[in-house]
C-alpha positions as a printed NumPy array, in Angstrom:
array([[ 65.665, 103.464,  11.239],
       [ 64.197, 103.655,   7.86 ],
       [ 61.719, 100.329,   7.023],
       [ 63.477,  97.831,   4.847],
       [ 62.063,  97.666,   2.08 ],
       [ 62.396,  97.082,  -2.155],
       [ 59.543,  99.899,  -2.929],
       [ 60.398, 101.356,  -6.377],
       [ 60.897, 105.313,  -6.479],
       [ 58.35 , 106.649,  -9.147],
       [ 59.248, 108.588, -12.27 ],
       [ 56.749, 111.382, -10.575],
       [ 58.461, 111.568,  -7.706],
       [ 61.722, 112.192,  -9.017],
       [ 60.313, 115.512, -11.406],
       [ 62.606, 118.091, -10.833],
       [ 65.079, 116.297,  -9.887],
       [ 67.809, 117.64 , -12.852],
       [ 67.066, 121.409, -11.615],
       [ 68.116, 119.986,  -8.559],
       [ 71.155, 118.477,  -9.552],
       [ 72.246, 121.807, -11.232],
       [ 71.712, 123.81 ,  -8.499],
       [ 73.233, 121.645,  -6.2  ],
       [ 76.519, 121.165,  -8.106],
       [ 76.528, 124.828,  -8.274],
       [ 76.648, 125.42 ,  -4.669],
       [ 79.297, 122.461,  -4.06 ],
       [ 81.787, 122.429,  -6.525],
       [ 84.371, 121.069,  -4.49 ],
       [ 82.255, 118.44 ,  -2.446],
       [ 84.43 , 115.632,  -4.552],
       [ 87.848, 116.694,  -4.507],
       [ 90.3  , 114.743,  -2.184],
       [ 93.525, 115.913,  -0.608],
       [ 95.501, 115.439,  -4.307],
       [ 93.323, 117.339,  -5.961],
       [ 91.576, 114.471,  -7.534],
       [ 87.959, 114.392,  -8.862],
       [ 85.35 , 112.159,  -7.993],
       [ 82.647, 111.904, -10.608],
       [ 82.543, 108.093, -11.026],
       [ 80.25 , 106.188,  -8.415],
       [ 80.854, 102.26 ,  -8.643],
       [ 77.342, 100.594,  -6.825],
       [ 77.427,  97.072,  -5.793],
       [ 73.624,  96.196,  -5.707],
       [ 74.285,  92.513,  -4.191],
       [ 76.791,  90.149,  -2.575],
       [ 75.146,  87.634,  -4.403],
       [ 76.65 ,  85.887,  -7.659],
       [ 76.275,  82.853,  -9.867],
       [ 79.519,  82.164, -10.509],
       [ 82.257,  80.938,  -8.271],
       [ 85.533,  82.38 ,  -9.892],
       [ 88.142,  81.985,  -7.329],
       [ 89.875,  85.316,  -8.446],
       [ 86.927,  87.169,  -6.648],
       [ 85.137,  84.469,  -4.163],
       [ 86.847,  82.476,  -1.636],
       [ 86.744,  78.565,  -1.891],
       [ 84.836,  78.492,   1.397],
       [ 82.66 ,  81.027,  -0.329],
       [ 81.275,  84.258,   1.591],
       [ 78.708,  84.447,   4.661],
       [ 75.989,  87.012,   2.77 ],
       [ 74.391,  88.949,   5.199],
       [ 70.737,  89.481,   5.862],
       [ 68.265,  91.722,   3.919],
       [ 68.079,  94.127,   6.495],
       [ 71.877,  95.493,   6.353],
       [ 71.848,  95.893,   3.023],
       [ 70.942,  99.11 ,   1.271],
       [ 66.802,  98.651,  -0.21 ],
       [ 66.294, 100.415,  -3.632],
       [ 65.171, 103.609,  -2.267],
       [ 67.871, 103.888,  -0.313],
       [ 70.143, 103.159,  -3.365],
       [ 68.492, 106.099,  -5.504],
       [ 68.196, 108.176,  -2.401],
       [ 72.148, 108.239,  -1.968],
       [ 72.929, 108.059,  -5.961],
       [ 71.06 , 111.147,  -6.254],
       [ 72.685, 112.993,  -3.276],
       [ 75.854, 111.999,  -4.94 ],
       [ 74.763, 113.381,  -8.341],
       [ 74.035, 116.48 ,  -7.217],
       [ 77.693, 116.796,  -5.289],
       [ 79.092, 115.998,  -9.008],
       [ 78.665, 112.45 , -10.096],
       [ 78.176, 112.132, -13.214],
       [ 79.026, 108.527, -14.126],
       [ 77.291, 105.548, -12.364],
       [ 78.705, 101.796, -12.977],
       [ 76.188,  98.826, -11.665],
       [ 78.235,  96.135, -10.123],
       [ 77.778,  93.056,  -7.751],
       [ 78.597,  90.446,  -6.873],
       [ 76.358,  89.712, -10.471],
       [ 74.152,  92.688, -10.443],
       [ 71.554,  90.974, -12.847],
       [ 70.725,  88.834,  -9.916],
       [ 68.22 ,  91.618,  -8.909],
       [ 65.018,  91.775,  -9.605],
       [ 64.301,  95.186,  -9.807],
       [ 67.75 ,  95.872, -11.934],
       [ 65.866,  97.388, -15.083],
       [ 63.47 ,  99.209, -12.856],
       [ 66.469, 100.609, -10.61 ],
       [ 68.519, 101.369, -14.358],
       [ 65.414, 103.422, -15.389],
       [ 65.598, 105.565, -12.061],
       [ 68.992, 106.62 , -12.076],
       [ 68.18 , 107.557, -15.561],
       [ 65.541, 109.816, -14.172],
       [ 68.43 , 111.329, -11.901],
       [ 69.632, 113.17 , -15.09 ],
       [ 72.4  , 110.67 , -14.847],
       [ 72.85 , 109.777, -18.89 ],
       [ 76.489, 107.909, -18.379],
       [ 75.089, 104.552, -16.514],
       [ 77.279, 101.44 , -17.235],
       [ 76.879,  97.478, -16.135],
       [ 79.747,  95.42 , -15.642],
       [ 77.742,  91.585, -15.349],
       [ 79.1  ,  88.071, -16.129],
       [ 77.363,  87.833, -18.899],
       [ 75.18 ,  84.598, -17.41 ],
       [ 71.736,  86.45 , -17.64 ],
       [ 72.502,  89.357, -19.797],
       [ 71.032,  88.375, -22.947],
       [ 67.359,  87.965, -21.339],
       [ 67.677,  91.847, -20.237],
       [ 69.575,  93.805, -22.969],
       [ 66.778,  94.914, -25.119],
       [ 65.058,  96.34 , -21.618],
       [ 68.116,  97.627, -20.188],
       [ 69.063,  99.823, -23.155],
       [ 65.429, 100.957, -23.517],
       [ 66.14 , 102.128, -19.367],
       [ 68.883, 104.53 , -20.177],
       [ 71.999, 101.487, -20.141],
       [ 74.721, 103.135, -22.047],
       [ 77.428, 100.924, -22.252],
       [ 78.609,  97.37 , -20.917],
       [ 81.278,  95.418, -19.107],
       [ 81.01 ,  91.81 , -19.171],
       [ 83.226,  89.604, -17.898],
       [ 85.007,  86.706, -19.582],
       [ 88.351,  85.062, -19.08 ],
       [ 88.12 ,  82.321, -20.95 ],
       [ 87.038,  81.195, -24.861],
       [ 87.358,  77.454, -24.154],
       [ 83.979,  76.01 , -22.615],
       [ 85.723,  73.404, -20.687],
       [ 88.271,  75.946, -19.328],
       [ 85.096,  78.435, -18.492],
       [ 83.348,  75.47 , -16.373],
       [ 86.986,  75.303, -14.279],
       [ 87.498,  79.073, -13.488],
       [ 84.081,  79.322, -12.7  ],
       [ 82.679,  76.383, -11.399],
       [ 79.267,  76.527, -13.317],
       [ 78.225,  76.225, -16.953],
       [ 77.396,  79.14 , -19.005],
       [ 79.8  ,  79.972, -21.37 ],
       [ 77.632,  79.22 , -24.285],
       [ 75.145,  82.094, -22.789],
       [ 78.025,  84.729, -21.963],
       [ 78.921,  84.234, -25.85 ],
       [ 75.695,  84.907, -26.696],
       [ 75.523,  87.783, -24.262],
       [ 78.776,  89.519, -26.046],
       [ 76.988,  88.989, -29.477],
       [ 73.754,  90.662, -28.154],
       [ 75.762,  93.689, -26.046],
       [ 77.696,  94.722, -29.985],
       [ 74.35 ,  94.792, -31.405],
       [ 72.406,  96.806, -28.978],
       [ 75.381,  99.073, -27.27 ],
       [ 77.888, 101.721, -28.942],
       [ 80.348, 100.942, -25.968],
       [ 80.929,  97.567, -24.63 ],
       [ 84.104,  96.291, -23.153],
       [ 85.392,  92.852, -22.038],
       [ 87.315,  92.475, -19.088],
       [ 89.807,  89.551, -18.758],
       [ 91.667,  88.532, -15.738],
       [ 95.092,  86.924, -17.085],
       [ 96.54 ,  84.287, -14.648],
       [ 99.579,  82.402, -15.621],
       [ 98.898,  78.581, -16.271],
       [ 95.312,  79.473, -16.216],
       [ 94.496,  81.563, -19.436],
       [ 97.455,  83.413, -20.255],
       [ 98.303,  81.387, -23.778],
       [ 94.723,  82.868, -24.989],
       [ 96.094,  86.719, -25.559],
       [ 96.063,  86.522, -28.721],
       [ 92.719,  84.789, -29.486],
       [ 91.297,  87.657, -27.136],
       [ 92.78 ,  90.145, -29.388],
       [ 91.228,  88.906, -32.437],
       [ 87.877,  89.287, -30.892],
       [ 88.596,  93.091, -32.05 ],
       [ 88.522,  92.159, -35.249],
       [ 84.926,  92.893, -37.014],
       [ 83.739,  94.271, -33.864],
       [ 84.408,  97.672, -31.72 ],
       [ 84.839,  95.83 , -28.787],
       [ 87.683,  96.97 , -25.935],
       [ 89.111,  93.854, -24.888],
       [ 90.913,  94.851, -21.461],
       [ 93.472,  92.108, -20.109],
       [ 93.6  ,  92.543, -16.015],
       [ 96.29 ,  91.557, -13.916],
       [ 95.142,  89.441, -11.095],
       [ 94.862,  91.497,  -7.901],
       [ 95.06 ,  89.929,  -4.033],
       [ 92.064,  90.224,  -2.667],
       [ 90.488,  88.362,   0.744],
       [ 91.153,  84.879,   0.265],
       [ 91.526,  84.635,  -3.537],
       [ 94.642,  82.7  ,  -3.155],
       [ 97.341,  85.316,  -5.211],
       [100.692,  84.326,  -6.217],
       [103.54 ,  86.338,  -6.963],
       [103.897,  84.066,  -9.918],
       [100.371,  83.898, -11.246],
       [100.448,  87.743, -11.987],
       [100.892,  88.353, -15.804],
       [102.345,  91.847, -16.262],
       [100.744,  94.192, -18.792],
       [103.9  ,  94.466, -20.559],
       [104.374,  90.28 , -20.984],
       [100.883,  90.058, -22.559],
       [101.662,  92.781, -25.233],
       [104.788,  91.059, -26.488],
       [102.786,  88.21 , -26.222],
       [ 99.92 ,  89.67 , -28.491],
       [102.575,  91.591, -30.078],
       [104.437,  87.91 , -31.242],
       [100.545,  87.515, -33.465],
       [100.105,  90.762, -34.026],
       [103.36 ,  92.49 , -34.446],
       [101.642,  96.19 , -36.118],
       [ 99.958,  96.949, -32.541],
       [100.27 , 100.437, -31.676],
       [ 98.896, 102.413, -29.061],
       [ 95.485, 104.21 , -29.218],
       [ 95.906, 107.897, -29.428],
       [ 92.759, 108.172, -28.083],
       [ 92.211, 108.339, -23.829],
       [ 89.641, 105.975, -22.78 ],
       [ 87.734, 108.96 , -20.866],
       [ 89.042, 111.61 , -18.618],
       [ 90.82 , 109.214, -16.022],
       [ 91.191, 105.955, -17.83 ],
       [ 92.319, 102.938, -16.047],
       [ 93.07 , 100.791, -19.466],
       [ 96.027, 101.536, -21.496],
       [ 94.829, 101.005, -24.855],
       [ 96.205,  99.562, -28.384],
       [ 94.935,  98.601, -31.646],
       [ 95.442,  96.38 , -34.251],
       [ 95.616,  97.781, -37.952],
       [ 92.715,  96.919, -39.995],
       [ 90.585,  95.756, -36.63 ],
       [ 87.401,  97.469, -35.738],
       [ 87.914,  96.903, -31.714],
       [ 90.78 ,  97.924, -29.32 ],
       [ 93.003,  95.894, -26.694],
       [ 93.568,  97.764, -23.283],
       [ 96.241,  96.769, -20.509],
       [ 94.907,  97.023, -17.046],
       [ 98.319,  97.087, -14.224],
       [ 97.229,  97.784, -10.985],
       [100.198,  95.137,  -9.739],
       [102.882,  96.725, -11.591],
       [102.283, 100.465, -13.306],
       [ 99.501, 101.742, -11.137],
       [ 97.018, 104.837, -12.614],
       [ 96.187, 106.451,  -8.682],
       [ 97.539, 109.741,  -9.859],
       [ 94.368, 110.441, -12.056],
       [ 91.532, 108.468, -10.172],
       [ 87.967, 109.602, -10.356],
       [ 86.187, 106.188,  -8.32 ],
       [ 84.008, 106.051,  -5.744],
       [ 82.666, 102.377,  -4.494],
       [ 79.26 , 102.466,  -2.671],
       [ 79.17 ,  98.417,  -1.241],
       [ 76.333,  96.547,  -1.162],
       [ 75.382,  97.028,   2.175],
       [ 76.21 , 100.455,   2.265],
       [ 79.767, 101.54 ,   3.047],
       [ 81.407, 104.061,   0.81 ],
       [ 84.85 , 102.606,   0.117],
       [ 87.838, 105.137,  -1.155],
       [ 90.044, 102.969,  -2.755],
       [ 89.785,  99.304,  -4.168],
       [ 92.836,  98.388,  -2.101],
       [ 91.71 , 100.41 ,   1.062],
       [ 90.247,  98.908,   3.773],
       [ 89.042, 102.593,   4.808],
       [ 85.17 , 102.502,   4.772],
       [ 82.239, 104.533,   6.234],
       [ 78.974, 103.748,   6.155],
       [ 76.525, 106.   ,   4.289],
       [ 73.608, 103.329,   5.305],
       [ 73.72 , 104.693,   8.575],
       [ 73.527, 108.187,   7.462],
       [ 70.47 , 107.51 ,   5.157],
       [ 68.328, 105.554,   8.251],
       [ 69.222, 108.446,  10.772],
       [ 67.212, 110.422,   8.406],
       [ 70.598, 113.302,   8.081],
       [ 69.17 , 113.848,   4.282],
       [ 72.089, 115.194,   1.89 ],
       [ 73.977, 116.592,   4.716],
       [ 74.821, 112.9  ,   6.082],
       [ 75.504, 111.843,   2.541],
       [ 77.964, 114.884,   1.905],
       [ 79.419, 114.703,   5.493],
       [ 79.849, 110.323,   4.659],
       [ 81.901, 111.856,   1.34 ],
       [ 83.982, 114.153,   3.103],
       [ 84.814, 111.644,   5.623],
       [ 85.79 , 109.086,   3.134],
       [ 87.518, 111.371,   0.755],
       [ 90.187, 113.11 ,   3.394],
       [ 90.755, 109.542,   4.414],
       [ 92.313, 108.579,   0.85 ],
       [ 95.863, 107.814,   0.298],
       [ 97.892, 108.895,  -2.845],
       [ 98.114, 105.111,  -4.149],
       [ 97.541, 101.614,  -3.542],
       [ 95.034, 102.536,  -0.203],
       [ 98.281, 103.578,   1.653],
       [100.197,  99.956,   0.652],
       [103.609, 100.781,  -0.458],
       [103.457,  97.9  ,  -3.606],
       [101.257,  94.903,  -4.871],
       [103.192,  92.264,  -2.251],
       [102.107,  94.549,   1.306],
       [ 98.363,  94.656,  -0.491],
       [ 98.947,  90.994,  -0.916],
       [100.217,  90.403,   2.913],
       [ 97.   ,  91.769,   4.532],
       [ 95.032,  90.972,   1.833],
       [ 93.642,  87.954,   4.329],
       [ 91.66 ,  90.478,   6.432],
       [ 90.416,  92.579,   3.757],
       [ 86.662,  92.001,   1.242],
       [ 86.632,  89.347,  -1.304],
       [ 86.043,  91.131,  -4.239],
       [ 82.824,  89.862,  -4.612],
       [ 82.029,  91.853,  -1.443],
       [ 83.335,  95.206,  -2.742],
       [ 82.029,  95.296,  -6.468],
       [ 84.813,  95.38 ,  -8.995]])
C-alpha cells in the first residue's frame, strides 16, 4: 500500500507529460467508449466529503459519517489517476466535493492538472470561500465556474443551508463574471422552497453572460424527495416565460453532450438552461465519469455500480489498473437512469444509495 500522504507532484516531474498523453490516446482510442457507443471525456473528481454547508437536498439531517484520511485518495494519487485518465481520452476535468475549496492544496492541485495538458478544468463550489481564491485559481489554469446558489433572499439562504454566507456567495458570483469567460449558476428548484424566484434568477442574465441552470431536485440517500417537491423543467419556463414572454431557445449546444437545455432572453447578455433528470432525461449523449472522494469510479449519478480505482493505484498496477478500473466500470453502465426504469424506482432505493455530498455533483 502506497504511504498516505498530501505531497504535491512537481511541475518537473510532470515534463513530458503532454507527449505522453498523445501517444497514449493514440494507442487507446477506444479505452472510453461504453456498450452504447458513448464517449467518456468528462472526469467529475470529488476531492472531499467535507462541506460547509448543510443543504438538505445533498446532506442528510443526521449528516454523514466522513471517513478517515487514510481511505481517501492523497493528492498524488489524485494526479496519478487524472493523468492515466487523460491519456485514455479525458479531456475535461470538473473539481467537485462535498465543497472542494475546503482543501488546502486546491490551487496547488488546479495548477497540476494544468500541467497534465488538461486546458478544460472547471470548479463547481458553493461559493462560501470562492472569492479569497479566484484571482489564484484562474492564474492555475481554472477555466470556468459552477457555483451554487438556490436562493437570492438572505434569510431564505440561512434556511436551505443552515449557515450564513449568502452575502459572500454574492460576492463570489460578482468576482467569478469578472475573472472567468464561462461561469454558470446552478439552482435546485423545490416547490414551496424557492420555486416563486424563477424569474428573479432569470434576470440575473441580464448585464451579465452568466448561464443560470434551474435543476430539478433529484432523490438521493436520505435527502428526503417528494414526488411533489419536484418542479419540472417545463413548469419553470412558463413560469419564467409569464415575466419574460420573448424566451426562445439557444441555438447554440452547451458543448458536445450538454446536460442543460438552454434559452435566452432578448436583449440579455446571459442564458437560462433547464436541467430534467426527473422528467426528460439526456443518458443518450452522456460523456461523465465520477471519480469519489475516496476513490471509487462511479458510472452513473444514479448507479450504485462502483469500483475502486484506489485500490488499483496502492497495488502499484500503474495505468494498466487504472484502464482495467475503466473498463470494468464502463461495461457495467446501463442505457439510462443507472438501470432504474423512472425518477420514482431511483427514489425507492434511493435510502441505500450516497448522499450526494458523498458522490460529488
Amino acid at each position: 500500500m502506497l504511504p498516505v500522504c498530501r505531497r504535491r507532484l512537481s511541475t518537473q516531474a510532470l515534463k513530458g507529460t503532454r507527449l505522453d498523453v498523445a501517444d497514449a490516446r493514440r494507442t487507446a482510442p477506444d479505452a472510453l467508449l461504453d456498450r452504447f457507443g458513448r464517449r467518456h471525456t468528462y472526469l467529475r473528481v470529488s476531492l472531499t466529503e467535507r462541506c460547509n454547508l448543510r443543504c438538505s437536498y445533498c446532506m442528510p439531517p443526521q449528516g454523514v459519517e466522513l471517513k478517515p484520511d487514510d481511505e481517501l485518495l492523497t493528492t498524488p494519487e489524485l494526479v496519478t489517476a487524472i493523468r492515466a485518465l487523460v491519456r485514455l481520452g479525458v479531456t475535461k476535468v470538473r473539481l467537485t466535493g462535498g465543497e472542494p475549496l475546503v482543501r488546502k492544496d486546491i490551487v496547488a492541485l488546479v495548477e497540476q492538472i494544468h500541467s497534465l495538458g488538461v486546458s478544460n478544468i472547471g470548479v463547481t463550489s458553493n461559493g462560501i470561500v470562492f472569492a479569497r481564491h479566484a484571482r489564484a485559481l484562474k492564474q492555475a489554469g481554472l477555466s470556468h465556474v459552477n457555483l451554487s446558489l438556490d436562493t437570492l433572499d438572505a434569510s431564505r439562504f440561512k434556511r436551505i443551508t443552515q449557515r450564513d454566507g449568502h452575502a459572500k456567495v454574492m460576492q463570489s458570483l460578482h468576482m467569478a463574471s469578472a475573472l472567468f469567460h464561462n461561469v454558470k449558476v446552478n439552482c435546485v428548484v423545490q416547490r414551496g422552497v424557492n420555486d416563486d424566484e424563477l424569474a428573479a434568477f432569470a434576470a440575473l442574465t441580464r448585464d451579465e453572460a452568466l448561464q443560470v441552470r434551474f435543476l430539478e431536485f433529484m432523490p438521493f440517500g436520505l435527502n428526503q424527495w417528494q414526488t411533489e417537491r419536484v418542479v419540472s423543467g417545463a413548469e419553470m419556463l412558463q413560469a419564467i416565460k409569464a415575466v419574460y414572454p420573448g424566451i426562445v431557445p439557444c441555438p447554440e449546444e452547451d458543448g458536445p453532450s450538454p446536460t442543460a437545455r438552454l434559452f435566452k432572453i432578448p436583449g440579455f447578455k446571459g442564458r437560462v438552461g433547464f436541467i430534467t433528470a426527473m422528467t426528460d432525461e439526456f443518458c443518450s449523449t452522456c460523456s461523465r465519469l465520477r471519480l469519489t472522494a475516496d476513490g471509487n469510479l462511479k458510472n452513473c449519478l444514479f448507479g450504485n455500480h462502483e469500483v475502486s480505482l484506489r485500490d488499483a493505484l496502492r497495488s502499484g498496477q500503474g495505468d494498466a489498473g487504472v484502464l482495467a478500473v475503466v473498463r470494468a466500470s464502463l461495461e457495467a453502465k446501463h442505457e439510462r437512469l443507472g438501470g432504474y426504469a423512472n425518477s420514482h424506482a431511483i427514489a425507492e432505493h434511493s435510502a441505500t444509495a450516497r448522499p450526494m455530498i458523498l458522490i460529488g455533483g
